[in-house]
C-alpha positions as CSV (number, residue, x, y, z in Angstrom):
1,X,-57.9,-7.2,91.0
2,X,-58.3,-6.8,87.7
3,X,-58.8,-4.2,85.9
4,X,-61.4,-4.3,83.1
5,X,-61.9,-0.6,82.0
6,X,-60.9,-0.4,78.4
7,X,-57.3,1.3,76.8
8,X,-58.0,4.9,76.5
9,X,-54.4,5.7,75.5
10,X,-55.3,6.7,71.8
11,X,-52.2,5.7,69.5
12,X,-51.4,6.2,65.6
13,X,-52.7,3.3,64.5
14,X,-56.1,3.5,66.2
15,X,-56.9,6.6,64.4
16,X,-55.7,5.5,60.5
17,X,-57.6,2.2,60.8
18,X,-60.4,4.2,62.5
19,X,-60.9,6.3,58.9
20,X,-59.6,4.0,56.0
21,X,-62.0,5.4,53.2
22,X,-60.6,8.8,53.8
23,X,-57.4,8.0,53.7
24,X,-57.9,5.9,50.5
25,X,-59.6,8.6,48.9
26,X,-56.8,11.4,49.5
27,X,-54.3,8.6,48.2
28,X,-56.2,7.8,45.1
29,X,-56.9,11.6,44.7
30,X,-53.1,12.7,44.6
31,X,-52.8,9.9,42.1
32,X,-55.0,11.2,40.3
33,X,-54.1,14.4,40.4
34,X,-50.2,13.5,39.7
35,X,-51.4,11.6,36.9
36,X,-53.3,13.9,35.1
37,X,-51.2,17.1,35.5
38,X,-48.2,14.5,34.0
39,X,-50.4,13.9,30.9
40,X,-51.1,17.9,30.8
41,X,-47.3,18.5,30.7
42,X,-47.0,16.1,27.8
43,X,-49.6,17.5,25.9
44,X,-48.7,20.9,26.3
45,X,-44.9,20.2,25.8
46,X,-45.8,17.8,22.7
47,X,-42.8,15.8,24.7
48,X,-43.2,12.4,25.9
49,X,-40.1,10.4,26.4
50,X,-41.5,7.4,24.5
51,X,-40.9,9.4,21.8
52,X,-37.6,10.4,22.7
53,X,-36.6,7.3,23.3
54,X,-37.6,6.1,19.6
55,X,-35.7,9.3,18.0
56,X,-32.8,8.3,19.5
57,X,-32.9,4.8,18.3
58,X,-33.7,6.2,14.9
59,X,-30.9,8.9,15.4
60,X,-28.4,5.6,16.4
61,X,-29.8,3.5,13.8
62,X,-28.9,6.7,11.1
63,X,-25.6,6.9,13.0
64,X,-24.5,3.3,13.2
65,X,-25.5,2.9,9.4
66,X,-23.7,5.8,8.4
67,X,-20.7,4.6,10.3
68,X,-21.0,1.0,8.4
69,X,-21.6,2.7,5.0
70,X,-18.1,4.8,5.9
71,X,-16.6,1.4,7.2
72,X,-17.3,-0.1,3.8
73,X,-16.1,2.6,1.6
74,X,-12.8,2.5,3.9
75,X,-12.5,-1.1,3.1
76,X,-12.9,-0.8,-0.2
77,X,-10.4,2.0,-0.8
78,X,-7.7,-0.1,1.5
79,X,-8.6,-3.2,-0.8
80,X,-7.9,-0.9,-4.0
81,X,-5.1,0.6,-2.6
82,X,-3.5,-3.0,-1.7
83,X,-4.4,-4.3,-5.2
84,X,-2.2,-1.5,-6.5
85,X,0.3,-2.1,-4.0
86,X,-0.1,-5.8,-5.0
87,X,0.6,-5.1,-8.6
88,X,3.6,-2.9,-8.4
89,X,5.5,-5.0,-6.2
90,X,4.7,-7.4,-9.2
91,X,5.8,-5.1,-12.2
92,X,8.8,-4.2,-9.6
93,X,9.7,-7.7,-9.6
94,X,9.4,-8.5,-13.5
95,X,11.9,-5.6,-13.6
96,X,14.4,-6.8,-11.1
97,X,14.0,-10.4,-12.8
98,X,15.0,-8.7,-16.2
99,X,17.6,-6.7,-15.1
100,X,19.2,-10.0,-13.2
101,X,19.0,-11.3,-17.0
102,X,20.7,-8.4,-18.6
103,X,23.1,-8.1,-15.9
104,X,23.8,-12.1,-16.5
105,X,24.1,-12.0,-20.2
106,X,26.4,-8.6,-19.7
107,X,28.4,-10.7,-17.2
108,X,29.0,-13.5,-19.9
109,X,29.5,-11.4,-22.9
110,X,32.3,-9.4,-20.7
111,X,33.6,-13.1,-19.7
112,X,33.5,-13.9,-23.6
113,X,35.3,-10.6,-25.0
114,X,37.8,-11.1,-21.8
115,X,38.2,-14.5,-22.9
116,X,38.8,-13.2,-26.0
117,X,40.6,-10.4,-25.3
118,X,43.6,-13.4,-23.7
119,X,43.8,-15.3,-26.9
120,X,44.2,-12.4,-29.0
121,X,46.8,-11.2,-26.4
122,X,48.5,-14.8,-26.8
123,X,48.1,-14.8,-30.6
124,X,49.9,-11.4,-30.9
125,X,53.0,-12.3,-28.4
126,X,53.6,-15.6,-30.7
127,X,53.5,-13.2,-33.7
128,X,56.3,-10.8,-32.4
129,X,58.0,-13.9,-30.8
130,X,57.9,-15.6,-34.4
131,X,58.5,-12.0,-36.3
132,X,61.4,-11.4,-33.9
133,X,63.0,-14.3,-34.6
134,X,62.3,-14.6,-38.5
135,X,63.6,-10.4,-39.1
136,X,67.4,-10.6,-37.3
137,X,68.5,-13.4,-40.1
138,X,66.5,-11.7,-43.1
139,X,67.5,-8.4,-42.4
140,X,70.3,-7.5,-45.6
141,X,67.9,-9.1,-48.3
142,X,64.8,-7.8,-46.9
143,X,65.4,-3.8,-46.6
144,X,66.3,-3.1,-50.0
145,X,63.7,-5.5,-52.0
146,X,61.0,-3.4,-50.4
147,X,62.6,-0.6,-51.3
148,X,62.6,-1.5,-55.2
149,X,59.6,-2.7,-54.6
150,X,57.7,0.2,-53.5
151,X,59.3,2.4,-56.4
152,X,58.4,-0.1,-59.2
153,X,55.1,0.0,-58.3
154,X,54.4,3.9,-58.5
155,X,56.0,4.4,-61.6
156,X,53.6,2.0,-63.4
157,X,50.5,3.7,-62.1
158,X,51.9,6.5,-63.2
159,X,52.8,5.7,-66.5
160,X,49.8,3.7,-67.1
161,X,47.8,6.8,-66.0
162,X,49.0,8.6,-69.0
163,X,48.5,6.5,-71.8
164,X,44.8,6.3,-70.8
165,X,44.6,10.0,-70.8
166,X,46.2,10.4,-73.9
């Protein structure tokens, strides 16, 4: 047998589909009602987050250009800085390169006057060598002529002195 009486057994989903308006009225009221007590908040506050979001651009904007403008000055000063760098290592080597020409020249005038100092050196040992050989065989004529000499000399300045102050 079959049996043709109807479910009686009431479940969930009977009673929701059963009453759809209602249920799509409390929905749209809570959004409604969420909705407008969100746009309340705002107004009262005077704080939406739109606008909190573009102040914080504008604040990182402000920031990243002030950051920049620092970067720039940085650069700048390190550029300076390296230029000055740049030209004393420059003067420091126009003053090395002239003191490596002093010290040159220095180096050949001391060669020169050494170089000289050797010849004079020479000249003089072959003047006592000659001298030494030329005074042992001169020696009896040559210590009393000067001797003469020397006195003969005096007394005419001295007499010649007199007659031109008489």
């Amino acid at each position: 047998m079959i049996d043709l009486r109807p479910d009686t057994k009431p479940n969930g989903f009977g009673r929701i589909g059963a009453q759809p308006i209602a249920l799509a009225a409390v929905a749209l009221a809570v959004l409604v009602t969420g909705t407008g007590s969100m746009a309340l908040w705002r107004t009262v506050t005077a704080n939406s987050p739109e606008q909190d979001r573009i102040l914080a651009a504008r604040l990182l904007q402000a920031r990243s250009l002030q950051i920049s403008q620092q970067l720039v000055e940085k650069t700048k000063a390190l550029d300076l800085s390296q230029q000055d760098a740049i030209d004393q290592l420059q003067r420091l080597q126009d003053d090395v390169q002239t003191i490596k020409t002093a010290l040159a020249a220095q180096q050949n005038e001391a060669k020169r006057l050494s170089d000289e100092m050797t010849s004079l050196s020479a000249a003089i040992d072959n003047l006592r060598q000659a001298f030494a050989s030329v005074q042992p065989s001169d020696t009896p004529h040559s210590s009393a002529q000067p001797a003469e000499n020397d006195s003969k000399p005096h007394a005419r300045s001295r007499h010649r002195r007199s007659r031109s102050k008489g």
